[in-house]
KOLLUMSE-425031 format. One line per field, with one value per residue (C-alpha): residue number from 1; y, z, x; residue in one letter. Coordinates in nm, 3 decimals, always signed. Each point is the difference from the previous one (the first is absolute). Layout:
N
k	NUM; ...
py	Y; ...
pz	Z; ...
px	X; ...
r	a; ...
END
This chain:
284
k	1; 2; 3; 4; 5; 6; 7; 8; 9; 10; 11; 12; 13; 14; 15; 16; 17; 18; 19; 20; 21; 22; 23; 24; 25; 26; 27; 28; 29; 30; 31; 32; 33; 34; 35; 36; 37; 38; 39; 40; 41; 42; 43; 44; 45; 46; 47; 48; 49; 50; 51; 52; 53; 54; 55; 56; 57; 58; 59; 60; 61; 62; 63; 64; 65; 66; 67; 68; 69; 70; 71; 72; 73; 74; 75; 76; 77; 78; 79; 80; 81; 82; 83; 84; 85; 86; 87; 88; 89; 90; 91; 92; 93; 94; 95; 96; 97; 98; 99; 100; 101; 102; 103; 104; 105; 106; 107; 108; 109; 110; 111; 112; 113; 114; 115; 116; 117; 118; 119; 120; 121; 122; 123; 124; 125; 126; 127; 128; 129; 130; 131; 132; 133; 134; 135; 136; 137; 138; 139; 140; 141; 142; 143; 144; 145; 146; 147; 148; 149; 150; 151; 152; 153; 154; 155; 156; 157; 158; 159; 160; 161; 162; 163; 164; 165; 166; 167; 168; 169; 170; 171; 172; 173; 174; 175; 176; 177; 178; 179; 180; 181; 182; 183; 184; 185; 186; 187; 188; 189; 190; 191; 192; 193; 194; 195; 196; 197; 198; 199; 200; 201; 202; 203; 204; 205; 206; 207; 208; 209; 210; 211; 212; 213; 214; 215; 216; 217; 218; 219; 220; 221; 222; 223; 224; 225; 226; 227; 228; 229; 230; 231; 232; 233; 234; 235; 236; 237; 238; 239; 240; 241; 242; 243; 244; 245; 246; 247; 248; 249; 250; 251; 252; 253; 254; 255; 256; 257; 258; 259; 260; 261; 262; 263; 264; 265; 266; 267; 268; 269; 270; 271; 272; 273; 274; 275; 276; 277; 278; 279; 280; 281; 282; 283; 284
py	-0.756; +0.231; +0.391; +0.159; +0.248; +0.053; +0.032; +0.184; -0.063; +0.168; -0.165; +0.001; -0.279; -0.035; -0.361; +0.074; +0.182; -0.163; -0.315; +0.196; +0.255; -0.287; -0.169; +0.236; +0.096; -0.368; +0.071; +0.209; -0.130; +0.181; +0.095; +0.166; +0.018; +0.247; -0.052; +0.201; -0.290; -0.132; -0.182; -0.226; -0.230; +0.267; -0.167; -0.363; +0.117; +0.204; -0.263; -0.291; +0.227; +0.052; +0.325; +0.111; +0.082; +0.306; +0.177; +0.396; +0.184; +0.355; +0.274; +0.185; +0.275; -0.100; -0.134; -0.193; -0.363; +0.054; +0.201; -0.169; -0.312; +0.132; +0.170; -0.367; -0.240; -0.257; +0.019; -0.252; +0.248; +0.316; +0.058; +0.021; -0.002; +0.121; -0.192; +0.040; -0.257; +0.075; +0.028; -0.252; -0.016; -0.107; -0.273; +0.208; +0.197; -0.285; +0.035; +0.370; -0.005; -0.253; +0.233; +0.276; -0.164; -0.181; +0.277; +0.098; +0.345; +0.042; +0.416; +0.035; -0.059; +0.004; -0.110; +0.185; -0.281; +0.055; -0.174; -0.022; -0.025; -0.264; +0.174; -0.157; -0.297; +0.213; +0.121; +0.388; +0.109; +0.374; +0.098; -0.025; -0.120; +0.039; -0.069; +0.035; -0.150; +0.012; -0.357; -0.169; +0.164; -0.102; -0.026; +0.211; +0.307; -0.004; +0.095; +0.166; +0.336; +0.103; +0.278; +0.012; -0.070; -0.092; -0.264; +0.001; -0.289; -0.107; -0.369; -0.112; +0.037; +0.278; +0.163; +0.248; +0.048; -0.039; -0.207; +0.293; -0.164; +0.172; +0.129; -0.203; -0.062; -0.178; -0.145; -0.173; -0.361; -0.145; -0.245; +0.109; -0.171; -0.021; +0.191; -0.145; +0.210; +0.035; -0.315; +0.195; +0.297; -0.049; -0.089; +0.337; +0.171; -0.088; +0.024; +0.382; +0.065; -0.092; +0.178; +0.341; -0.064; +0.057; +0.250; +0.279; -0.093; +0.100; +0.280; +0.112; -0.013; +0.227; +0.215; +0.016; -0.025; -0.229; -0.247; -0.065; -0.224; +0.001; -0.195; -0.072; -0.092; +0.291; -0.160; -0.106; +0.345; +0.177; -0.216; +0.047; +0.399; +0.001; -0.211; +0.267; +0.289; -0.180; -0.052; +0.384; +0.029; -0.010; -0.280; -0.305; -0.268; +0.098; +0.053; -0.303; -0.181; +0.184; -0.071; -0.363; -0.024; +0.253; +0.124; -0.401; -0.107; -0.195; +0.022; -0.237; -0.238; -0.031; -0.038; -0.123; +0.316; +0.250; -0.186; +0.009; +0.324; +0.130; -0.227; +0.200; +0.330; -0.155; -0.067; +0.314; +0.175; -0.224; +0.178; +0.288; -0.014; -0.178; +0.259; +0.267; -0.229; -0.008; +0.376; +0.099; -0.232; +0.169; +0.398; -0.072
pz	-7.841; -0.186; +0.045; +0.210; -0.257; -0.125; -0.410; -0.239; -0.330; -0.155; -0.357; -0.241; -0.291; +0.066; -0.040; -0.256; +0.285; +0.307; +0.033; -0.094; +0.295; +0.238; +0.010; +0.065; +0.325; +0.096; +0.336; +0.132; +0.260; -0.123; -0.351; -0.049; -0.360; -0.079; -0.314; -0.222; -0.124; -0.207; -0.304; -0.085; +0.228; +0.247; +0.304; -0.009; -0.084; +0.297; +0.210; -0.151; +0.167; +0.312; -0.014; +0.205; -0.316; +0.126; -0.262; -0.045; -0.068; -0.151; +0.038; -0.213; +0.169; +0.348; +0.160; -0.285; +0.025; +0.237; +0.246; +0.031; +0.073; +0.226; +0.236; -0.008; -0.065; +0.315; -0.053; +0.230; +0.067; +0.049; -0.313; -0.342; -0.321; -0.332; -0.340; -0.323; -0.230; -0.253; +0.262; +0.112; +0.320; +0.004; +0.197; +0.226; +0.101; +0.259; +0.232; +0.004; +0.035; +0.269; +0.196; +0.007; +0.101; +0.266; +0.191; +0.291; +0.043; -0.355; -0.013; -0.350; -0.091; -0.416; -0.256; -0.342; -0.262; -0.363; -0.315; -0.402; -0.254; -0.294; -0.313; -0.351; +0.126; +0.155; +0.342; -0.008; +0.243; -0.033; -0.117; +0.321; +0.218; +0.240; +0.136; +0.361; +0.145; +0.377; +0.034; +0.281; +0.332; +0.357; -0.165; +0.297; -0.116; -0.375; -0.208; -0.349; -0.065; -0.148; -0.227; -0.176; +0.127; -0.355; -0.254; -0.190; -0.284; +0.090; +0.128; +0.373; +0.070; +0.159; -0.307; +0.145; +0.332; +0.233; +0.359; +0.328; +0.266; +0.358; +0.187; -0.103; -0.100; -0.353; -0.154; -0.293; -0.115; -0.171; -0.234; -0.265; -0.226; -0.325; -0.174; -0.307; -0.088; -0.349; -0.159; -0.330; -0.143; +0.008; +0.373; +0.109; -0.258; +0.218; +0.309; -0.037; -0.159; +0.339; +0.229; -0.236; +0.034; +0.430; -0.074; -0.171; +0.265; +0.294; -0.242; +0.036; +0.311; +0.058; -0.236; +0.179; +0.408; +0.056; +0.113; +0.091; +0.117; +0.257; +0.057; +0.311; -0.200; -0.133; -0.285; -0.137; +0.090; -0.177; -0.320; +0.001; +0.025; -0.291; -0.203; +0.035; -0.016; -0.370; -0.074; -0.027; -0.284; -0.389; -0.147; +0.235; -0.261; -0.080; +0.304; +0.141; -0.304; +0.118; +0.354; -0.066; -0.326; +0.098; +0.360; +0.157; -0.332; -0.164; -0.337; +0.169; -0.019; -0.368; -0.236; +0.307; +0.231; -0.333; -0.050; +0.405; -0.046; -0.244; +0.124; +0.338; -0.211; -0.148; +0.371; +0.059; -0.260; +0.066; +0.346; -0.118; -0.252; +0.265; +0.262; -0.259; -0.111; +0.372; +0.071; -0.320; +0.137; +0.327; -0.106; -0.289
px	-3.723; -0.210; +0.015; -0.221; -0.174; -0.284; +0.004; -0.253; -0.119; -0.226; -0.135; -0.260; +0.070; +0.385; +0.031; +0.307; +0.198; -0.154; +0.249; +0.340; -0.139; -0.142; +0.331; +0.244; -0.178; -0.052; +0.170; -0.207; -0.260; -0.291; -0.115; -0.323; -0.133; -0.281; -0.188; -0.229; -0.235; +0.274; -0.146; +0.346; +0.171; +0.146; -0.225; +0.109; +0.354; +0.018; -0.153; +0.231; +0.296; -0.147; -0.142; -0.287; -0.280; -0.249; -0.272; +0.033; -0.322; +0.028; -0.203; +0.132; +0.139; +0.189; +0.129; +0.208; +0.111; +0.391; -0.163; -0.287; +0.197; +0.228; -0.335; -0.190; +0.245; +0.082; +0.347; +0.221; +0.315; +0.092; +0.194; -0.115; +0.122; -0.175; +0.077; -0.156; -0.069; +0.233; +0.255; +0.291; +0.185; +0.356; +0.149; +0.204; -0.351; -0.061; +0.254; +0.037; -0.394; +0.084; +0.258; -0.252; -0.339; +0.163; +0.117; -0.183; +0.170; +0.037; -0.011; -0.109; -0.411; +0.011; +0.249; +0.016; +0.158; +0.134; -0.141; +0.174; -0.272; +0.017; -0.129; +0.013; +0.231; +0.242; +0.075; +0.027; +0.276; -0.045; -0.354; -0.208; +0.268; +0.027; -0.362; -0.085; -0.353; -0.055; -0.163; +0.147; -0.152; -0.151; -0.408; -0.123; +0.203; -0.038; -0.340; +0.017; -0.054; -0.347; +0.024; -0.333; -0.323; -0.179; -0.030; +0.308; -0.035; +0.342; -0.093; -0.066; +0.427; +0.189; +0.163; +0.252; -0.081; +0.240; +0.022; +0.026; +0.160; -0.175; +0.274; +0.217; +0.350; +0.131; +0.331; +0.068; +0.067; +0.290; -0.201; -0.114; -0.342; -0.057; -0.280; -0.187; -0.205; -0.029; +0.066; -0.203; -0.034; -0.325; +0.038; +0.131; -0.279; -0.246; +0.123; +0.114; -0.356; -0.149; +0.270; -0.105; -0.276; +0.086; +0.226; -0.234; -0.232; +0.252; +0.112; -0.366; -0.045; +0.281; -0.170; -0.253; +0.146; -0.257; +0.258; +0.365; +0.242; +0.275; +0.293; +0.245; +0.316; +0.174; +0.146; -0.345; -0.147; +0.300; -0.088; -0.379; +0.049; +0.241; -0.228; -0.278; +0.218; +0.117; -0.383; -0.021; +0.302; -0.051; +0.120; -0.058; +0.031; +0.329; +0.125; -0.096; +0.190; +0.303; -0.050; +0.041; +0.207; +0.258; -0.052; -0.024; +0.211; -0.213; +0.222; +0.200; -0.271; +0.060; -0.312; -0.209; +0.050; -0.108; -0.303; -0.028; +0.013; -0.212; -0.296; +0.045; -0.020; -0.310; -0.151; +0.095; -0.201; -0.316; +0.009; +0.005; -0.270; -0.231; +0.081; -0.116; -0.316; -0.119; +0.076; -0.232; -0.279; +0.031; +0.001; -0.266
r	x; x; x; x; x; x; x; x; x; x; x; x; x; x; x; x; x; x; x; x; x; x; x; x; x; x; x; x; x; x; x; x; x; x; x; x; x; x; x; x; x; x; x; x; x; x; x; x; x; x; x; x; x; x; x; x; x; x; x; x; x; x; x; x; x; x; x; x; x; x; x; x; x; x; x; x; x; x; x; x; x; x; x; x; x; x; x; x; x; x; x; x; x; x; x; x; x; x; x; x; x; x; x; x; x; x; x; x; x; x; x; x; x; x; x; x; x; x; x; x; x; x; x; x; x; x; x; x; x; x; x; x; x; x; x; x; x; x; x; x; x; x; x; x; x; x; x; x; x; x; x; x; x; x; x; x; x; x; x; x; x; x; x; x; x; x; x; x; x; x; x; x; x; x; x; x; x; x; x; x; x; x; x; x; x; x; x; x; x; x; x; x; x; x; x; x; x; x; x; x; x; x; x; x; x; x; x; x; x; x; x; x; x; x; x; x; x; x; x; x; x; x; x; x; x; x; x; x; x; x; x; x; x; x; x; x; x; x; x; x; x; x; x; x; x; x; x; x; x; x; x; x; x; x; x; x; x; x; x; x; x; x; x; x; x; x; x; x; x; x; x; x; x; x; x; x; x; x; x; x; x; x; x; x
END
């Protein structure tokens, strides 16, 4: 029997990564895959696995393509689960996912689960790991948080934001999926150009207090206030290379966690320079 969630894809043009993902959540009973107008073979790929296909229209602003889905979406059970394209479930997922959605006094509402990241052909065990994403959660409860209400050239996908669970109560799983997510350089490039681009807007608004987020999980919470609290020190580039090469242990990593590193020191210092570039076009 197939397992009584409800899965979540969101794509544009991920017919490379689409059948690895589509497969190893097979099980479940429901997948929902929303697209972006993808130009390649992502749409009959999805449907040739048995994937519900539905069309995403931006407007440029909000709400962005995961909430969206999970406000208008007609989805089947209570549960669902959020899975990224580049993403892969292991096979032990379906029976633990089993054990939980099945339980009609089951106390918890949202599951946080871990993820390893392939970079360069290797899996790094240290530098970004581990990697916690609240994406399993009754669909009722969850929404993402909004933390800017303008334009932020950063594509029609939540970047960073994070889900809030309403009142409710989380654990975490025991699989864990596989992330990958930059199978370039050139890959990660252009990815971390977009999610600056989101950053130095949220930076901004800050700036400014036009805007603000909040979050219910403390952990979460206790992360986003140290990340602005180290967006006020000198330095960030560096620091963020030390965060991950030495602070997570990236030098363990070998070659691959350096270079991990010093492209996150690069992301860093786009940030920063964008962050500046929108504060001067604000106080000219």
């Amino acid at each position: 029997m197939k397992v009584p969630v409800s899965i979540l894809i969101p794509i544009k043009n991920e017919a490379h990564n689409l059948p690895r993902c589509l497969e190893s959540v097979a099980w479940a009973n429901e997948i929902f895959v929303v697209d972006s107008a993808s130009t390649d073979e992502s749409q009959t790929m999805a449907e040739a696995h048995g994937a519900k296909v539905v069309q995403f229209d931006f407007n440029g602003i909000w709400p962005k393509k995961k909430n969206w889905s999970l406000e208008n979406l007609p989805f089947s059970h209570e549960w669902v689960f959020i899975l990224d394209a580049d993403e892969v479930m292991p096979p032990e997922a379906e029976e633990e996912f089993r054990r939980i959605v099945t339980d009609s006094n089951h106390p918890l509402d949202g599951y946080w689960i871990n993820r390893r990241f392939m970079f360069l052909g290797k899996w790094l065990k240290h530098a970004y790991y581990p990697n916690w994403n609240l994406r399993l959660f009754r669909h009722r409860l969850g929404r993402y948080e909004k933390l800017t209400d303008v334009a932020t050239a950063s594509g029609d996908n939540e970047v960073h934001e994070h889900v809030v669970i309403e009142g409710g109560r989380t654990g975490r799983l025991k699989c864990e999926m596989d992330h990958y997510a930059f199978p370039s350089v050139d890959v990660f490039v252009e990815k971390h150009n977009r999610y600056a681009n989101w950053e130095a807007r949220v930076a901004l608004d800050q700036y400014l207090k036009a805007s603000s987020g909040s979050l219910q999980h403390g952990a979460v919470g206790l992360r986003r206030r140290l990340k602005q609290l180290s967006q006020k020190m000198p330095f960030r580039p560096m620091l963020r290379f030390l965060y991950v090469f030495v602070w997570q242990r990236g030098f363990l990593d070998g070659i691959e966690g350096y270079h991990f590193a010093k492209l996150h020191a690069m992301y860093e210092y786009l940030c920063v320079v964008k962050t500046f570039e929108q504060k001067r076009q604000i106080n000219k």
